[in-house]
N, C-alpha and C positions, 0 to 999 in steps of 0.2 A: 280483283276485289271490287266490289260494290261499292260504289261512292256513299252512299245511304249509311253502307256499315260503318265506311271510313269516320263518314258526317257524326255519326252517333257516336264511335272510340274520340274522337274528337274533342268534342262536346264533353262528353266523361272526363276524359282528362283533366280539359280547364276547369269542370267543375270542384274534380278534386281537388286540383291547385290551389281555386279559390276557396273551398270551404277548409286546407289544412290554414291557410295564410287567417281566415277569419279564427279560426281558433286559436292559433300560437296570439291574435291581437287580445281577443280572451282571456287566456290565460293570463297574458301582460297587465290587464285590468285587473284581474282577482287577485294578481299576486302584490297589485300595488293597492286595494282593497284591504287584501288582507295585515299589509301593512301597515296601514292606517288605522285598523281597527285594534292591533297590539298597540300603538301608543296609544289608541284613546282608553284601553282594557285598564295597561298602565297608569295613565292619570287618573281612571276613577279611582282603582286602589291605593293609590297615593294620598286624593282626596281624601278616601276612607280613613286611613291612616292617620291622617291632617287631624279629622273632625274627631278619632278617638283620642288624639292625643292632645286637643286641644280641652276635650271633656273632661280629661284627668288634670290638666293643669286648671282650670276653671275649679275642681272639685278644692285642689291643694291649697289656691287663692281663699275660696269660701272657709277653709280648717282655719290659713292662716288670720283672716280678718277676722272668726272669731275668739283666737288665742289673743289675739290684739283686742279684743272688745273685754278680754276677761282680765288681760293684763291693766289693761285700764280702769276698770272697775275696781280691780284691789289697789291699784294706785290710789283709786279715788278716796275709796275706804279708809286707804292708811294716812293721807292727808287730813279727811275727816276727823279721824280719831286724833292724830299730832293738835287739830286745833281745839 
């Protein structure tokens, strides 16, 4: 056999070796990537979730402070009128 040939199966080989060994590292990064980016997916719909539901409680507060401004006023009314 041809040293040349040998020199060249050679060569091929290691390269295989090293380009599967770079890809399996690859992979290792995308799949720890891809993990990463489900918990940040997570926290934003979370946040989402936060911020509608803080909206609605904000809405509930504003009903209640003005049942309390109305409750007041006829307080105030029925005072007025006693005096």
């Amino acid at each position: 056999m041809d040293y040349t040939l040998l020199g060249i199966l050679i060569t091929v080989v290691i390269e295989a070796v090293f380009l599967g060994h770079k890809m399996g590292v690859i992979e290792n990064k995308i799949s720890t990537l891809e993990k990463k980016q489900d918990k940040h997916n997570n926290l934003i719909e979370r946040t989402y979730t936060n911020e509608r539901e803080i909206s609605i409680i904000k809405e509930k507060l504003s009903v209640e402070n003005h049942r309390i401004e109305d409750l007041e006023d006829i307080q105030h009314e029925y005072i007025n009128k006693r005096n």
